[in-house]
C-alpha positions in Angstrom: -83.3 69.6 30.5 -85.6 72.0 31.5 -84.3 72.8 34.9 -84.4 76.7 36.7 -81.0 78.1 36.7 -81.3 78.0 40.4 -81.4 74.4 39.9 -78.8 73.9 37.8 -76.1 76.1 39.6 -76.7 74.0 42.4 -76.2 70.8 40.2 -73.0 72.0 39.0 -71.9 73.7 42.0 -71.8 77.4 40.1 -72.4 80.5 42.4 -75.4 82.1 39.9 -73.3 85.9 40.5 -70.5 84.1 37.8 -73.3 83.1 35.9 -74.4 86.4 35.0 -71.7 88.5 35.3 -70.1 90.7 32.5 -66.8 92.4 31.9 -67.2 96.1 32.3 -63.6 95.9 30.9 -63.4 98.1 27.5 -62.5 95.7 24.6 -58.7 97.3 23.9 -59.0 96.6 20.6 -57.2 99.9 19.7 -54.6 99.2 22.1 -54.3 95.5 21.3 -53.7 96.1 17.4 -50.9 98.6 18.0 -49.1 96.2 20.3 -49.5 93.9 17.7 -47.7 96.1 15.3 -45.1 97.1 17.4 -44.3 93.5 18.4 -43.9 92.9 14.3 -41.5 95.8 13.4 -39.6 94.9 16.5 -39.5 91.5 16.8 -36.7 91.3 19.1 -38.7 93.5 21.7 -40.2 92.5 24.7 -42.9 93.5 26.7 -41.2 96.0 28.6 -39.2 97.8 25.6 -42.8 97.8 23.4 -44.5 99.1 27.2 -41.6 102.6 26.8 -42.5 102.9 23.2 -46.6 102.5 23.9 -45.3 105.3 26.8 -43.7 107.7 24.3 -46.9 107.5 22.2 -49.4 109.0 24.7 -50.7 105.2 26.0 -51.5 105.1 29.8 -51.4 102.1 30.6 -49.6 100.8 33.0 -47.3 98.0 32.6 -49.0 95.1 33.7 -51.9 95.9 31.7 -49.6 95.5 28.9 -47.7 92.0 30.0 -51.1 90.9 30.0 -52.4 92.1 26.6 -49.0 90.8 25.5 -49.3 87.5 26.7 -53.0 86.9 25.7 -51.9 88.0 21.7 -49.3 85.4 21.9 -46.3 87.7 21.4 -44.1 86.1 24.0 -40.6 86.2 22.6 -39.4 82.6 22.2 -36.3 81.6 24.4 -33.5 79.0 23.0 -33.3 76.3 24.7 -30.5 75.8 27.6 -27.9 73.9 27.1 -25.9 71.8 29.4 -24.0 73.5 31.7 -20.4 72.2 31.4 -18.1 70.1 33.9 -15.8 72.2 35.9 -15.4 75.0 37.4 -15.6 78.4 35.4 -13.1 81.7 35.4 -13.7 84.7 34.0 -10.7 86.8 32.0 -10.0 89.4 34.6 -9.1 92.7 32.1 -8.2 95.8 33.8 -10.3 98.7 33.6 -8.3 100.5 30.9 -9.3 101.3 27.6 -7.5 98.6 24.9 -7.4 96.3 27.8 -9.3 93.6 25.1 -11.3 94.1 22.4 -14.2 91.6 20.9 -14.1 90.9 17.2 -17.2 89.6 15.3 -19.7 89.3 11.8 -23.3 90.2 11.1 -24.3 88.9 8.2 -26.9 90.3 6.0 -28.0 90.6 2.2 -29.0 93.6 -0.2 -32.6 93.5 -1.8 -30.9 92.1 -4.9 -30.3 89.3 -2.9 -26.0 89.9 -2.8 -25.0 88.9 0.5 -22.7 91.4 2.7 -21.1 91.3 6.1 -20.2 93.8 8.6 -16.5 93.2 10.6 -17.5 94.6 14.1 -14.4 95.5 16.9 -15.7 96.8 20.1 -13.6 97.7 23.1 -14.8 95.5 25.7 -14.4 98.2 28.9 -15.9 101.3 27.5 -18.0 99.5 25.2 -17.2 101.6 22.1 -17.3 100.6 18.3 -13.8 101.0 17.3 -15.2 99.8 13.7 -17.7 98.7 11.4 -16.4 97.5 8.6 -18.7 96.2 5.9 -17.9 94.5 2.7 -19.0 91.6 0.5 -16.0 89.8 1.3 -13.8 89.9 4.1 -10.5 87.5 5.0 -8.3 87.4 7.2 -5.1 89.2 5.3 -8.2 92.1 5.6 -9.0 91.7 8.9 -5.4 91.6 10.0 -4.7 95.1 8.1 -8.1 96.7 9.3 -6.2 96.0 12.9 -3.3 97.2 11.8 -4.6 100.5 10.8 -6.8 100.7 13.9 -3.9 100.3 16.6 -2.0 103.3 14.3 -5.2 105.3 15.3 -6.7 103.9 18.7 -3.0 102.1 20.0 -2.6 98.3 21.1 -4.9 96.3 22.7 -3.9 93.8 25.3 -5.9 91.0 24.5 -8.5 90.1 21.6 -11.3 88.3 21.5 -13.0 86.3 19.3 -15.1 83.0 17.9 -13.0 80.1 15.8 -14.5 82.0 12.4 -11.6 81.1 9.6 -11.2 84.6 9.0 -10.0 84.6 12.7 -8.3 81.4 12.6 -6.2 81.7 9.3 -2.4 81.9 9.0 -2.6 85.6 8.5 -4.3 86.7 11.7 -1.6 83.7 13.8 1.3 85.8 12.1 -0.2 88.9 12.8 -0.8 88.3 16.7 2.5 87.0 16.8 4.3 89.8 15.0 2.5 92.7 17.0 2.2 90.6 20.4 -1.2 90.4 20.8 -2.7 87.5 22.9 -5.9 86.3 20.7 -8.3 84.8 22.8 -10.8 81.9 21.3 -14.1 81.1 22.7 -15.3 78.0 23.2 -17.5 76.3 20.2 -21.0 77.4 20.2 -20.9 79.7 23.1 -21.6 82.8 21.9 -22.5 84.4 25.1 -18.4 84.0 26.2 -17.8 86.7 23.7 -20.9 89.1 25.0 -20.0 92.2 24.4 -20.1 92.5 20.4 -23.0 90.2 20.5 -25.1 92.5 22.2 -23.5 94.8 20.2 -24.7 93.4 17.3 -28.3 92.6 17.9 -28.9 96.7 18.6 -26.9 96.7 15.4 -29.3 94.5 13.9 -32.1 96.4 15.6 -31.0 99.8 14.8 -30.4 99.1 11.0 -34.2 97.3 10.6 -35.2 100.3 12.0 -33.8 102.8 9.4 -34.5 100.3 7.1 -38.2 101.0 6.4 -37.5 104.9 7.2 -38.6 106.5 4.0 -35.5 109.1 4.4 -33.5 108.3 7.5 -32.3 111.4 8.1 -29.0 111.4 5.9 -28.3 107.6 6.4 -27.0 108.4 2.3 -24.4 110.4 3.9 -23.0 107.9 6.1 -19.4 106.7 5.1 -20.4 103.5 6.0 -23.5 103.6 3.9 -21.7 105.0 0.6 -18.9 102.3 1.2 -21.8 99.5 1.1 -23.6 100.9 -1.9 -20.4 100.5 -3.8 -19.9 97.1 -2.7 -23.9 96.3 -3.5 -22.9 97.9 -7.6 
């Protein structure tokens, strides 16, 4: 148009300082590549676990520097949506503070790089937060799950109270005979609220995390002798 830039700030109403300013702001490239790939191996990570594991790599910046970078590459962990909150008024289970008080049963689910599905029967004290059990197998029902408890109360004593989803495993004859039998109360949580049975499902996802992790370890540090390992190996032959 031919105008002065004088002239055209004014038009426009731009202070001529913006105009001509540039970042002095070093291009993070470095930084923004390894939050990248940190954000891909642990995709469950948000910006404040991948900030302690930037830490424990030498990186200096601080954290806002990185919720920033991490926002601007898009790496924003998606939330589920919220669902409607129910009618009523809710009540917790009060459990004593005692171990055995109630334990939380559950499955991950995961498959063998020949493709053979396996699952992993997870029992966690819900007051001291302990794994009384990983059991994995290729199949698991409830006559197993009910003599897996069995041989756990011999070792570990009785628990008050269990707790778990309406999975048919949980749900089958054998497990309402069982409870019964050994007078157990067997808790189920309402359908498709996980988060009422929180303990083993935060349980598993570090489960999850932790066994991605060793995962793509080249030798993780004699995973091969793990009990738990061998007995999955056999069930993967």
């Amino acid at each position: 148009m031919g105008l002065s830039e004088r002239r055209a700030c004014s038009f426009v109403g731009a202070d001529r300082k913006m105009i001509r300013y540039q970042s002095c702001r070093p291009p993070e490239t470095e930084l923004r590549s390894r939050l990248r790939d940190l954000a891909n191996e642990r995709r469950r990570f948000g910006y404040r676990r991948l900030f302690i594991l930037l830490r424990r790599e030498g990186e200096p910046s601080g954290i806002n520097r990185i919720y920033r970078l991490y926002r601007e590459e898009g790496l924003t962990v998606r939330k589920r949506r919220a669902r409607r909150r129910a009618v009523g008024t809710r009540a917790p289970i009060l459990v004593e503070a005692r171990p055995n008080a109630r334990w939380s049963l559950d499955f991950v689910h995961d498959q063998f790089a020949c493709g053979r599905r396996f699952r992993v029967l997870n029992i966690v004290d819900d007051v001291t937060r302990e794994c009384l059990a990983a059991i994995p197998d290729t199949s698991i029902s409830g006559r197993r799950v009910a003599r897996e408890l069995t041989d756990l109360i011999v070792q570990r004593g009785k628990p008050d109270m269990i707790v778990s989803d309406h999975g048919t495993e949980f749900t089958s004859n054998a497990i309402l005979a069982w409870s019964k039998d050994h007078r157990v109360e067997w808790h189920y949580i309402a359908p498709g609220k996980p988060m009422q049975n929180g303990y083993v499902e935060s349980f598993n996802g570090r489960m999850r995390d932790e066994a991605a992790f060793l995962a793509r370890l080249p030798d993780p540090g004699g995973l091969r002798r793990n009990p738990h390992c061998n007995r999955l190996q056999r069930c993967a032959r």
